[in-house]
ROSE-786141 format. One record per residue (C-alpha): residue number from 1; residue in three letters; z, x, y. Coordinates in nm, 2 decimals. Each point is the difference from the previous one (the first is absolute). Layout:
BEGIN
R   num   residuo        z        x        y
R   NUM       ALA        Z        X        Y
...
END
This chain:
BEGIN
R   num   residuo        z        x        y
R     1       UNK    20.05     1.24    14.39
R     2       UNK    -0.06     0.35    -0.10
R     3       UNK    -0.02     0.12    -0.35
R     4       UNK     0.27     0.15    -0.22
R     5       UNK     0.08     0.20    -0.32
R     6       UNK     0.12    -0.28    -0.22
R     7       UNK     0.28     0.06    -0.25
R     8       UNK     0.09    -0.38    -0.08
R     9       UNK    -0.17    -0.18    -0.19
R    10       UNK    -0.41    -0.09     0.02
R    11       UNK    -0.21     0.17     0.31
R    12       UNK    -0.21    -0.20     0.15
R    13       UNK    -0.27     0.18     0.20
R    14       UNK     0.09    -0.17     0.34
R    15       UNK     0.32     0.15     0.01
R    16       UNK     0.01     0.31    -0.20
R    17       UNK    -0.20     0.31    -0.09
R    18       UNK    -0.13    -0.08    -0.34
R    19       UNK    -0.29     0.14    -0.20
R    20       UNK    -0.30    -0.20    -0.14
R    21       UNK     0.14    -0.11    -0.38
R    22       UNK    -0.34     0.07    -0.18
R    23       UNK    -0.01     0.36     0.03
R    24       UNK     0.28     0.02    -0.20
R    25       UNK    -0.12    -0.28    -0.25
R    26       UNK    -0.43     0.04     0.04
R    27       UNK    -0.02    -0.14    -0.33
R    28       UNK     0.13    -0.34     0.11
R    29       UNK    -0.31    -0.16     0.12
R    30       UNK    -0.18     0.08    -0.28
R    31       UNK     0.26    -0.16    -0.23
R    32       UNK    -0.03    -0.34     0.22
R    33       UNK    -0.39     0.00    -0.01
R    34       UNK     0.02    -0.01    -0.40
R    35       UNK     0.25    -0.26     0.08
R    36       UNK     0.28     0.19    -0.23
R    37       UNK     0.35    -0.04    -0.06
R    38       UNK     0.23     0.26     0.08
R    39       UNK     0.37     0.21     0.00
R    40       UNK     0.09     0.19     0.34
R    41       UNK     0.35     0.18    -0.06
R    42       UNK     0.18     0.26     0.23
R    43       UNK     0.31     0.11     0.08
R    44       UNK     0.19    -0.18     0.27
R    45       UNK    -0.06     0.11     0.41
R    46       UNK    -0.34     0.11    -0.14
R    47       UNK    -0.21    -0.25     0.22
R    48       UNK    -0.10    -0.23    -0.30
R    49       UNK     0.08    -0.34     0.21
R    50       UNK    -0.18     0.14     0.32
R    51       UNK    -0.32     0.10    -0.19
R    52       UNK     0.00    -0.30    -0.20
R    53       UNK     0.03    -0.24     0.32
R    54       UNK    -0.28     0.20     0.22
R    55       UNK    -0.22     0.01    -0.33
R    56       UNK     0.04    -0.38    -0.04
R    57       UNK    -0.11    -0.02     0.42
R    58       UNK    -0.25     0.22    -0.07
R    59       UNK    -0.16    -0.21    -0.30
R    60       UNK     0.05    -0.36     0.22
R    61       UNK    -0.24     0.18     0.23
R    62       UNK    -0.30    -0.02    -0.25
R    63       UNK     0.09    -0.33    -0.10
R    64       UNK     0.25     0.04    -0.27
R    65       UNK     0.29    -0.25    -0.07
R    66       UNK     0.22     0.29    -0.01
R    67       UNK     0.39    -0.06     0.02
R    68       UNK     0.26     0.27     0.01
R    69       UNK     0.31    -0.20    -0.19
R    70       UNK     0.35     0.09    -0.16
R    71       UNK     0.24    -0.11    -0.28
R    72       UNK     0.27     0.16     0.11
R    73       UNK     0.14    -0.33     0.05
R    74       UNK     0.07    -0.07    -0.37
R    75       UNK     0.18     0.36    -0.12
R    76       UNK     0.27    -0.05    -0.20
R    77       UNK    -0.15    -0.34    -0.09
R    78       UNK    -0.10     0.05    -0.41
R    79       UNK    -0.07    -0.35    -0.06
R    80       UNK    -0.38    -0.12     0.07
R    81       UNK     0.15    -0.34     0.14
R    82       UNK     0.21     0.15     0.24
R    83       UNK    -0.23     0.28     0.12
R    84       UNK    -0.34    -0.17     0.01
R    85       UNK     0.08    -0.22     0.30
R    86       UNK     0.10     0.30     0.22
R    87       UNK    -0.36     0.12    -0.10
R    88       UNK    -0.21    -0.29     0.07
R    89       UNK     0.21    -0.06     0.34
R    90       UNK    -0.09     0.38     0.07
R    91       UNK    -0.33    -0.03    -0.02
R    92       UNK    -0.05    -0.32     0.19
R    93       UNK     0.25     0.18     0.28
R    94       UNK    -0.21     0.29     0.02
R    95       UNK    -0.37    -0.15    -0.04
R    96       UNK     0.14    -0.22     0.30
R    97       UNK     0.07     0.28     0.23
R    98       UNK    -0.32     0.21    -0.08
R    99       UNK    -0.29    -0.26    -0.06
R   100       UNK    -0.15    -0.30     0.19
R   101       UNK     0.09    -0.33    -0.11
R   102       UNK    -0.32    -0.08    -0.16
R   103       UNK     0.10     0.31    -0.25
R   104       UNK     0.32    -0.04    -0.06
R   105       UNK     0.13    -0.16    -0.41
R   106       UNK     0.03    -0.36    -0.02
R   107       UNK     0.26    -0.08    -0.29
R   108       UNK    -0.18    -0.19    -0.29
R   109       UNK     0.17    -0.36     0.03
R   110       UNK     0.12     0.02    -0.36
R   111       UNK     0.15     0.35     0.07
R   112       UNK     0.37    -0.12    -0.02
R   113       UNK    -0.10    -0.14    -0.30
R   114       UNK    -0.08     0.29    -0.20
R   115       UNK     0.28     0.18    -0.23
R   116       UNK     0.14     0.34     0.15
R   117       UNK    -0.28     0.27    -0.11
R   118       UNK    -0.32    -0.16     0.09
R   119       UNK     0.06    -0.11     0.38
R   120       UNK    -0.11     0.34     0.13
R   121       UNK    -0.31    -0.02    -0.21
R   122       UNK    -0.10    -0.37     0.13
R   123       UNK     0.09     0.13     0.37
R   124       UNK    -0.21     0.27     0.00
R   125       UNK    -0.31    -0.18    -0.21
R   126       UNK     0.02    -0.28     0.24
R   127       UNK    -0.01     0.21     0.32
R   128       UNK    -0.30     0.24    -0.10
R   129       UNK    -0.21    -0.31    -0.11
R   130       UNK     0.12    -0.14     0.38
R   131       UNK    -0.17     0.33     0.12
R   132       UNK    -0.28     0.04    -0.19
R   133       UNK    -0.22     0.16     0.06
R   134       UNK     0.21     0.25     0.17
R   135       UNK     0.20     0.25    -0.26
R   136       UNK     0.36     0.00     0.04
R   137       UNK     0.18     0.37    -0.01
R   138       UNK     0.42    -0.05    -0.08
R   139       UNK     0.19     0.31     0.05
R   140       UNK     0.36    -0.05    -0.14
R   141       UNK     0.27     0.24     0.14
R   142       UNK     0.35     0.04    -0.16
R   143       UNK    -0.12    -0.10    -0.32
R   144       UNK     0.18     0.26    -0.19
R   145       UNK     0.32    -0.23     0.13
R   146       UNK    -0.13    -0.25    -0.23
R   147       UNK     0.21     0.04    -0.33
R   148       UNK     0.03    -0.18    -0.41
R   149       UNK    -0.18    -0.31    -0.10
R   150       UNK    -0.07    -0.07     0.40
R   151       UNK    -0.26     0.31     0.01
R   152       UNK    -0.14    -0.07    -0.32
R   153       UNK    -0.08    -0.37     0.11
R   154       UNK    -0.13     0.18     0.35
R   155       UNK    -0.29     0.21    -0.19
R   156       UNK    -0.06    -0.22    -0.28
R   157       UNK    -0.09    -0.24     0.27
R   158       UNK    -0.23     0.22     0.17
R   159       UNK    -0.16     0.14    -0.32
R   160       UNK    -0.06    -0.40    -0.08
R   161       UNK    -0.20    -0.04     0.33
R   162       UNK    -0.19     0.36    -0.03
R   163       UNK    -0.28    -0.16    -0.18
R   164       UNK    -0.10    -0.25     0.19
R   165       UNK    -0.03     0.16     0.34
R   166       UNK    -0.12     0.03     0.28
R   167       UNK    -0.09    -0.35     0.02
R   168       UNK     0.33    -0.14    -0.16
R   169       UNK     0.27     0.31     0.06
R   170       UNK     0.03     0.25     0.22
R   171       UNK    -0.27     0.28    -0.01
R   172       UNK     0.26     0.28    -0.01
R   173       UNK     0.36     0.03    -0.02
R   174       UNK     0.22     0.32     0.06
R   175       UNK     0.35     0.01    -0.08
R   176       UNK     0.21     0.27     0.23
R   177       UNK     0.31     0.15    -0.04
R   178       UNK     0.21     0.31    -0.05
R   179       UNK    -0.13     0.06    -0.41
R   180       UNK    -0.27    -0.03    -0.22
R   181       UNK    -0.06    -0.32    -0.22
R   182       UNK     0.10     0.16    -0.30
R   183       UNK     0.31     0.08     0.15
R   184       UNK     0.15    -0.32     0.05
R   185       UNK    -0.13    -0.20    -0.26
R   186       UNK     0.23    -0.26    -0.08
R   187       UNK     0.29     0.02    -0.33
R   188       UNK     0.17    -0.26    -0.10
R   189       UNK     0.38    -0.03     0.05
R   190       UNK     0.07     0.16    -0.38
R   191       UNK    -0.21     0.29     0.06
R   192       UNK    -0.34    -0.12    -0.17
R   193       UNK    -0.31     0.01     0.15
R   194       UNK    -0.12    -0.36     0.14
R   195       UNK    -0.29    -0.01    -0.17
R   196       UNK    -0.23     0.27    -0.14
R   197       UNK    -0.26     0.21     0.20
R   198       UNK    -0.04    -0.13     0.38
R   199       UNK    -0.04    -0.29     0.17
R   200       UNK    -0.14     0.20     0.23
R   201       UNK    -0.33     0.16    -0.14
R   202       UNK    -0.26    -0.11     0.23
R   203       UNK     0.08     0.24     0.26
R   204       UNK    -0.26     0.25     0.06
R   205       UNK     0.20     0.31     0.16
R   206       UNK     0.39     0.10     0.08
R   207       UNK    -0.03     0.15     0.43
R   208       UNK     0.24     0.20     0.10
R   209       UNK     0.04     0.07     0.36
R   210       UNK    -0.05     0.39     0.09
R   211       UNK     0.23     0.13     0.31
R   212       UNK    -0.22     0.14     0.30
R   213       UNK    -0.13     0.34     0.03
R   214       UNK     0.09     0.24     0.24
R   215       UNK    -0.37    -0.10     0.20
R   216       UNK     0.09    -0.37    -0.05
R   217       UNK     0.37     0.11     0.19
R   218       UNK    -0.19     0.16     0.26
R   219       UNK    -0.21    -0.34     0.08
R   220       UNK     0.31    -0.18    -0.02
R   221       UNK     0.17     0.23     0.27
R   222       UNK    -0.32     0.01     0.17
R   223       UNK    -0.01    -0.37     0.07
R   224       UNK     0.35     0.06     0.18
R   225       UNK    -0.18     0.29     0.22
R   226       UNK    -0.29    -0.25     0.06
R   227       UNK     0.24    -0.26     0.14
R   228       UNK     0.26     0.21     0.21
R   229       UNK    -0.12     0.35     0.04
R   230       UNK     0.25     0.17    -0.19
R   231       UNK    -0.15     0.27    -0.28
R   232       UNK     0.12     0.06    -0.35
R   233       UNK    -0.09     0.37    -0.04
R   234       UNK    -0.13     0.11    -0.33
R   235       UNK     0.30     0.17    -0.09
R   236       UNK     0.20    -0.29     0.04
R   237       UNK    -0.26    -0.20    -0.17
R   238       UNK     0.02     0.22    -0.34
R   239       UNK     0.41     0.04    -0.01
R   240       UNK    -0.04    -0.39     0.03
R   241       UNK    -0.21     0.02    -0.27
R   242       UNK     0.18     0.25    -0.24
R   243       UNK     0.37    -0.20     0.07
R   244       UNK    -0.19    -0.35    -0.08
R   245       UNK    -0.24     0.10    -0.28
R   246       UNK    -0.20    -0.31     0.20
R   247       UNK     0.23    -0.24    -0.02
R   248       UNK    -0.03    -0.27     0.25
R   249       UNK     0.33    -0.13     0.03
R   250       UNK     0.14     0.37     0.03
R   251       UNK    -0.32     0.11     0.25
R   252       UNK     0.05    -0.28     0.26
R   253       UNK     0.40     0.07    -0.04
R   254       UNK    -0.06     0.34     0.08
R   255       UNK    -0.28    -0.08     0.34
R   256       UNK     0.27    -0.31     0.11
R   257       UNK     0.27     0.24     0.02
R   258       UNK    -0.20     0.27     0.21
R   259       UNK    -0.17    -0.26     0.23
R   260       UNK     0.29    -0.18     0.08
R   261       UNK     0.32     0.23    -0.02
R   262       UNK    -0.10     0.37    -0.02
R   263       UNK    -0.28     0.02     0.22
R   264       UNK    -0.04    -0.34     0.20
R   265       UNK    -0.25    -0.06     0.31
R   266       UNK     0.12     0.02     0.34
R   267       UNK    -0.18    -0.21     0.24
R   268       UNK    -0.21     0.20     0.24
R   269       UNK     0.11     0.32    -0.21
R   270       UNK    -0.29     0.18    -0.25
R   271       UNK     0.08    -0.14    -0.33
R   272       UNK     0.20     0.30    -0.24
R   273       UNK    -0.21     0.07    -0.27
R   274       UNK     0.17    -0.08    -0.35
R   275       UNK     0.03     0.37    -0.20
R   276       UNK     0.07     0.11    -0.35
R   277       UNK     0.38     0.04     0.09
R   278       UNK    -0.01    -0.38     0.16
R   279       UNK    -0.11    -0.12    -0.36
R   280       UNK     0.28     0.26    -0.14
R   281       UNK     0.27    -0.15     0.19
R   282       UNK    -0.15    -0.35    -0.06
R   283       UNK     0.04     0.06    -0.35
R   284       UNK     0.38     0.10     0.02
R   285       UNK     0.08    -0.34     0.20
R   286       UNK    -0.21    -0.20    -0.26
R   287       UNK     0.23     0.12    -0.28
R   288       UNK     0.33    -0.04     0.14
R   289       UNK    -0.13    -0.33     0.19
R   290       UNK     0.05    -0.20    -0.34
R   291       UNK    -0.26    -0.22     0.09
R   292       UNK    -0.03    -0.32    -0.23
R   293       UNK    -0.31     0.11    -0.20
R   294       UNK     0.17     0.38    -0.05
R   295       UNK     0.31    -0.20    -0.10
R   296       UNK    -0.15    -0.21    -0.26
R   297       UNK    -0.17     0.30    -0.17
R   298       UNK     0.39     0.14     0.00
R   299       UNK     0.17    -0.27    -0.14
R   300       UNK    -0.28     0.02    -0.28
R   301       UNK     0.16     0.38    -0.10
R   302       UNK     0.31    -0.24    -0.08
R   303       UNK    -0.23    -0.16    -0.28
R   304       UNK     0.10     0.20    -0.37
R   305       UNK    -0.39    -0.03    -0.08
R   306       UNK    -0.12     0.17     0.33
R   307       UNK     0.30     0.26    -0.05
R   308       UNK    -0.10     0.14    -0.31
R   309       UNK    -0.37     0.06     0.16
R   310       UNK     0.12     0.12     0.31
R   311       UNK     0.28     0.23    -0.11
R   312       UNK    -0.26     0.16    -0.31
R   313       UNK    -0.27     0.07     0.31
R   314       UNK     0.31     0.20     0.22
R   315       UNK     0.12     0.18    -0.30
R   316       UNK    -0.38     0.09    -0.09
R   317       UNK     0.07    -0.16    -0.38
R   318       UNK    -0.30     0.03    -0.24
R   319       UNK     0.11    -0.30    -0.15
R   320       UNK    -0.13    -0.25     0.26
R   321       UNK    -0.13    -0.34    -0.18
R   322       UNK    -0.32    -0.06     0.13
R   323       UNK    -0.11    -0.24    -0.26
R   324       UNK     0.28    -0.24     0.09
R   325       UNK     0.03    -0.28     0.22
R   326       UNK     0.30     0.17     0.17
R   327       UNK    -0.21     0.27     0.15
R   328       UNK    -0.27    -0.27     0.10
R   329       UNK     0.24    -0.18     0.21
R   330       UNK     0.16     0.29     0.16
R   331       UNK    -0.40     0.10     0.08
R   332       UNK    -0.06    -0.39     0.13
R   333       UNK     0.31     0.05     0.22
R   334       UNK    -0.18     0.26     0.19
R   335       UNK     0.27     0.28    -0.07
R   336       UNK    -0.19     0.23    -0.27
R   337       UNK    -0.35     0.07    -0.04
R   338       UNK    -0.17     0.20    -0.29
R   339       UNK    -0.09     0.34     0.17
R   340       UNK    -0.18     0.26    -0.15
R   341       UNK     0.27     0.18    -0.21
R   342       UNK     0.20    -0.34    -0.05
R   343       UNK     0.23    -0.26     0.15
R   344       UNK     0.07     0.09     0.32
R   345       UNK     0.13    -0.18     0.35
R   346       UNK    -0.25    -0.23     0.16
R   347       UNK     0.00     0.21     0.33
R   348       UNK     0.26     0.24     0.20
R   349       UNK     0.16    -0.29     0.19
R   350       UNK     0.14    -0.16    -0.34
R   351       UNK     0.07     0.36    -0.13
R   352       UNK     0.25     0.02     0.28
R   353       UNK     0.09    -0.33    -0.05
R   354       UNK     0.09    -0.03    -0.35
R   355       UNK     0.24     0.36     0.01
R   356       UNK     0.19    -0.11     0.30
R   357       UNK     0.03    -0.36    -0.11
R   358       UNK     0.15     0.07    -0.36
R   359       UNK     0.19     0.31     0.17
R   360       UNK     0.11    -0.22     0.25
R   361       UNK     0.36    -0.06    -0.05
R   362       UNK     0.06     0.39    -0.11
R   363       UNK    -0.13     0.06     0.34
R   364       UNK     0.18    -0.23     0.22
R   365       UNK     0.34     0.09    -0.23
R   366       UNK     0.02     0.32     0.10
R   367       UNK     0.21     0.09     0.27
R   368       UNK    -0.13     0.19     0.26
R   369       UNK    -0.10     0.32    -0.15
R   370       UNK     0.26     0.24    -0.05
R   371       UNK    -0.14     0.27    -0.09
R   372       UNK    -0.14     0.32     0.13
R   373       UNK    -0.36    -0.07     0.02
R   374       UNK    -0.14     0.14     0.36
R   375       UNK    -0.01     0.37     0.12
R   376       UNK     0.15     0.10     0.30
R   377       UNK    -0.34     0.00     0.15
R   378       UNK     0.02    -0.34    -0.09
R   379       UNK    -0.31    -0.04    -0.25
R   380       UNK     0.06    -0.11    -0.41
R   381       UNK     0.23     0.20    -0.20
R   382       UNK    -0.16    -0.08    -0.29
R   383       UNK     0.20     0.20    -0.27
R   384       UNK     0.31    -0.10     0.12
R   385       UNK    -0.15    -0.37    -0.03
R   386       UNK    -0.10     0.03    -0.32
R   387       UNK     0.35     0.14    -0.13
R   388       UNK     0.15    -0.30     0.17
R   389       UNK    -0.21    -0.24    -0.20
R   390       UNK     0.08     0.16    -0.31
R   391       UNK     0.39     0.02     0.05
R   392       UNK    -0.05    -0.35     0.12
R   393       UNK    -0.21    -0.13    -0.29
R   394       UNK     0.26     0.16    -0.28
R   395       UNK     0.29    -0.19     0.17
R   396       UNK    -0.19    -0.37     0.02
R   397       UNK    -0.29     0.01    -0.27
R   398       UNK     0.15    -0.27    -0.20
R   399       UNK     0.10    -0.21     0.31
R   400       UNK    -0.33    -0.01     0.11
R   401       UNK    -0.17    -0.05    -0.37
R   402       UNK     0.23    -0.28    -0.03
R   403       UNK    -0.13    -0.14     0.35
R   404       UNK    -0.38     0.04    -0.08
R   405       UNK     0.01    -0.17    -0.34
R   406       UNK    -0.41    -0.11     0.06
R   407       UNK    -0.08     0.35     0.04
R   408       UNK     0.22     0.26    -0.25
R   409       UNK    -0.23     0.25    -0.03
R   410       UNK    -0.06     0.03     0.36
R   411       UNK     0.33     0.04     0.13
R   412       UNK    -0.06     0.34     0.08
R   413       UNK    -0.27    -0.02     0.19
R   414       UNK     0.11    -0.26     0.22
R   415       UNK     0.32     0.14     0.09
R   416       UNK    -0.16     0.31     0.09
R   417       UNK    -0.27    -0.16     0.21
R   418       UNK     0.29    -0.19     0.15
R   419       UNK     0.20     0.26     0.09
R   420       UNK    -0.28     0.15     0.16
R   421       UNK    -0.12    -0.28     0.22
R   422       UNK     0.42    -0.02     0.07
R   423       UNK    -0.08     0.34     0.17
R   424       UNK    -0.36    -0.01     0.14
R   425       UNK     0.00    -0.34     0.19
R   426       UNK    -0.04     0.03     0.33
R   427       UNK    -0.16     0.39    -0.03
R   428       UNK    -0.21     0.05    -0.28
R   429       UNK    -0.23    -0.15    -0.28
R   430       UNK    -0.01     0.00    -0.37
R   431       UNK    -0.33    -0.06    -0.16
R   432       UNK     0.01    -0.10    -0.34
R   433       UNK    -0.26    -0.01    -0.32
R   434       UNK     0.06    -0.15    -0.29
R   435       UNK    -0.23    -0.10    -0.31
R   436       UNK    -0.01    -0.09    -0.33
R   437       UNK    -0.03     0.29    -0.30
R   438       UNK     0.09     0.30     0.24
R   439       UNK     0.35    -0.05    -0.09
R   440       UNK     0.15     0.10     0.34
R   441       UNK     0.00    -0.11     0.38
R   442       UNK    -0.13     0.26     0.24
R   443       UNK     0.25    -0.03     0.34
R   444       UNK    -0.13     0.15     0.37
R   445       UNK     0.27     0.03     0.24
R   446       UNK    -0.14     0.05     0.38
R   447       UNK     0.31     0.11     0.26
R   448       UNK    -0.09     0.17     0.28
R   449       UNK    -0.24     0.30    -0.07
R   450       UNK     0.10    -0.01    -0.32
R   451       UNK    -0.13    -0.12    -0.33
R   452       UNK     0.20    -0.05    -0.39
R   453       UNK    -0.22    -0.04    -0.26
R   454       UNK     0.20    -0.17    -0.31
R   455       UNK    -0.09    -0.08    -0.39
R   456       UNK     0.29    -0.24    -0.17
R   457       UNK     0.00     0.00    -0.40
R   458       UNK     0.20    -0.19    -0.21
R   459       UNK     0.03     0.14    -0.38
R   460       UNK    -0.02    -0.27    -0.24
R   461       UNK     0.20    -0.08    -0.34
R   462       UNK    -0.36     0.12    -0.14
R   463       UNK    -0.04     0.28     0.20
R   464       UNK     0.12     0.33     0.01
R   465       UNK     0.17     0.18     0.33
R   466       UNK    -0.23     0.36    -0.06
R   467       UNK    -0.32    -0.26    -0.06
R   468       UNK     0.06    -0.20     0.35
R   469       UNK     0.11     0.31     0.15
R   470       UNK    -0.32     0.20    -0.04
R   471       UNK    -0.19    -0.33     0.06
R   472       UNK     0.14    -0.03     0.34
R   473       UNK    -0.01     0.35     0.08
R   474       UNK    -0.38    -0.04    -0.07
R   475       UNK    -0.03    -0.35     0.19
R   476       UNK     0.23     0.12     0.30
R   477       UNK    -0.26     0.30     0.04
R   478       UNK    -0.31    -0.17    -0.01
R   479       UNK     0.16    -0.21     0.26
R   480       UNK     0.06     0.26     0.24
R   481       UNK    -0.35     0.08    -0.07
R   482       UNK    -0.13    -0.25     0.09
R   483       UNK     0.23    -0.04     0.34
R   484       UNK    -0.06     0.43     0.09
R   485       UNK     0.38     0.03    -0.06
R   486       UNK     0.21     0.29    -0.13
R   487       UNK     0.32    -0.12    -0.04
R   488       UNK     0.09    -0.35    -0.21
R   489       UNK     0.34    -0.16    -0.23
R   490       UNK    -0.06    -0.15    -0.32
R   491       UNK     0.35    -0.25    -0.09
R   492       UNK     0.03    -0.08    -0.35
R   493       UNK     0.23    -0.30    -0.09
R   494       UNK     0.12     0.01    -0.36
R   495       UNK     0.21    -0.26    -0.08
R   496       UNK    -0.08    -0.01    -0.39
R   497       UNK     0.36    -0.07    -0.20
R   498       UNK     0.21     0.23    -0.07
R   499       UNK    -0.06     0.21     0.30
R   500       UNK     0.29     0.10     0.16
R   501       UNK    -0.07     0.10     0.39
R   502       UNK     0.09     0.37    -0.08
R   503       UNK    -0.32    -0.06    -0.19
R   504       UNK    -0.17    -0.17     0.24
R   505       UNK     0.06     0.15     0.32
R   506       UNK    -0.21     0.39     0.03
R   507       UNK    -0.18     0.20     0.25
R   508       UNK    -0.27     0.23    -0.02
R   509       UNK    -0.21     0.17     0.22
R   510       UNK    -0.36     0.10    -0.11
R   511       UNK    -0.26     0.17     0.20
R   512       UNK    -0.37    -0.05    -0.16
R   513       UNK    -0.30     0.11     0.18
R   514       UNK     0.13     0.06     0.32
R   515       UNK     0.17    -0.33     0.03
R   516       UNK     0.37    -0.07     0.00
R   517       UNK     0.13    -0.25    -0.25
R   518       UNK     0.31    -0.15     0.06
R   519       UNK     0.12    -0.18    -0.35
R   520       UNK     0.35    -0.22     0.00
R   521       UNK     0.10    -0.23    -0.30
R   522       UNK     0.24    -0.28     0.05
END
């Protein structure tokens, strides 16, 4: 059976291209020789699961008990007596699949004897004294699904054992999942910690998994080329790169789509090679695919804690939490990362994603456009687009606030991004950028030949309008700086109270250094 770029679920190196786990963890071995225990978090689709099953393969080969195990079993389960069988089950069920007979745990004969709390304990001291001398390595995926007095019983357990291995208790354990320890620490049901400090404090280091490089993309692609013939070029190797930031799930999305739809091989035909505008038009069918790992990471913008992350990123807020566990969850979930000026997007994939998935129903409820916004030449009328919005965003600005109550202070934005997409889809692009502590989203509209370079402000009930005005007049010029543009709009949104739309809605025209600034309030 021939290899494929795997977007379901764990790769197994038989049947899908997949790069060795180590390079992205090398300090791994190193943490099982000093027979440490351990925390491996990452966000979801990252490859955790994958790396975690090779490395336990990897370590059975020089003679490790290593098992790759999870508790996923025994979410929602807070109680220690109902979740702890689900554990000791899971490890039997996968020790049985990965090691001989002669390795596998033997339940202690007085194991349903013991109270709820200890059983995992006596399971795994019996089986590493059944092995000795052989050191057993216990890697424990999903175990940020384990929740309340269940997961304090869980590491309490394992802290219990620590001290007597390797003899008596497994010589490493790592516990896997989407966040750090501290992160999911159990509460009790009134709001009070469990118990004070952690259960937990014999672990030696918290992992995290880092996405691949654009070199380690280009090995991945490669292996494809190696089997079949068929060449990434380098430019379609980097775009891969800069709409994935690395990540896996998104990088073998992207190859799948161009090996199997856009450019598949013909038998007895050369194979097409896969270019730069493959991966771009692999990118566009990823998005509006709605496939179940882009969906979940939607339905999480439905969540009021990840709103008030994600909407303070789009509307470049200076006020972004980072001290909070709010803003650590939204990080876990793989949808923001700390860049160098602040919050921002984990990658451009889920920067698309997020503004058409919150703009969603704007876009699909507006009828088809209606408005003059092509030339007779047929290319982007972009003026007349603009003064559409703006006559259409005076008339339904309290509709739409009204729909989008997760998001109030990015209303604006949205609608304008939808009714852009309303217009471009299907012949043209708009590239977005948006971080925390700018204050503003930069907007790139490709049609045709041409290019609209766009800066959307909002003036705050703190703000002033001449303030955010000259601010964006600064920002939208450094933009077109940086783009070797001469021509740009700058849309301020003011909806402070007691604005009337008279107020609100103004045009100017500014010419400053040889560029053309178009400015339009609203």
């Amino acid at each position: 059976m021939k290899r494929t770029f795997n977007t379901t679920g764990p790769c197994d190196s038989r049947f899908h291209y997949l790069l060795p786990p180590e390079e992205r963890l090398p300090q791994l071995r190193s943490l099982i020789e000093e027979r440490l225990y351990f925390v491996l978090h990452a966000a979801r689709q990252t490859g955790k699961t994958t790396a975690m099953r090779a490395f336990a393969e990897r370590l059975r080969g020089l003679g490790y008990v290593a098992v790759h195990a999870t508790l996923e079993a025994s979410q929602g389960l807070d109680e220690t007596a109902d979740a702890e069988p689900l554990w000791l089950e899971s490890v039997q069920l996968y020790a049985g699949q990965q090691l001989p007979l002669a390795l596998r745990p033997v339940p202690p004969a007085d194991l349903e004897g013991k109270p709820p709390g200890s059983r995992l304990q006596a399971l795994l001291s019996s089986w590493a004294a059944q092995v000795a001398p052989a050191r057993i390595v216990l890697l424990l995926d999903e175990a940020d699904v384990v929740a309340g007095p269940a997961l304090i019983s869980l590491l309490r357990q394992l802290r219990a054992g620590f001290h007597t291995r390797p003899e008596n208790f497994p010589s490493s354990v790592a516990l896997i999942g989407m966040r750090d320890l501290r992160d999911y620490l159990a509460r009790a049901k009134d709001g009070r910690p469990v118990s004070p400090g952690s259960p937990f404090n014999i672990k030696s280091d918290s992992l995290t998994l880092r996405n691949f490089t654009e070199a380690e993309i280009g090995t991945l692609y490669g292996q494809h080329t190696g089997d079949t013939g068929q060449q990434f070029t380098p430019g379609a190797v980097a775009r891969a790169s800069w709409w994935t930031d690395g990540q896996p799930f998104l990088v073998n999305a992207l190859a799948r789509i161009c090996v199997r739809e856009l450019a598949p091989i013909v038998e007895d035909q050369p194979p097409p090679e896969i270019t730069s505008a493959h991966i771009d038009t692999a990118k566009e069918r990823l998005i509006l695919s709605r496939t179940t790992h882009l969906d979940s990471l939607a339905e999480r913008l439905k969540e009021p804690r990840v709103a008030a992350i994600v909407q303070a990123v789009i509307t470049g807020d200076l006020g972004i939490p980072y001290d909070t566990d709010d803003f650590q969850y939204v990080v876990d979930l793989g949808l923001i990362r700390r860049g160098h000026g602040g919050a921002e997007t984990a990658n451009p994939i889920y920067r698309e994603i997020l503004a058409r998935q919150i703009g969603y129903n704007f876009q699909e409820n507006l009828r088809r456009p209606w408005w003059r916004w092509a030339t007779p030449e047929g290319r982007l009328d972009f003026p007349a687009l603009v003064d559409a919005f703006i006559t259409w965003w005076r008339e339904n600005a309290d509709a739409l606030t009204e729909d989008l109550p997760l998001y109030p202070e990015a209303v604006p934005h949205f609608a304008f991004m939808a009714f852009l997409q309303r217009v471009v889809n299907g012949g043209g692009t708009v590239l977005r950028e948006y971080a925390a502590n700018r204050g503003a989203i930069d907007l790139v509209v490709l049609y045709g030949p041409d290019r609209f370079v766009v800066e959307i402000k909002r003036v705050r009930p703190r703000d002033g309008l001449e303030r955010i005005r000259t601010e964006g007049i600064t920002q939208l010029s450094g933009y077109l700086d940086s783009l070797g543009a001469d021509e740009g709009w700058l849309l301020v949104f003011d909806s402070r109270e007691g604005r009337s739309w008279d107020q609100r809605c103004w045009t100017e025209e500014v010419e400053l250094e040889g560029r053309t600034l178009h400015l339009r309030g609203g």
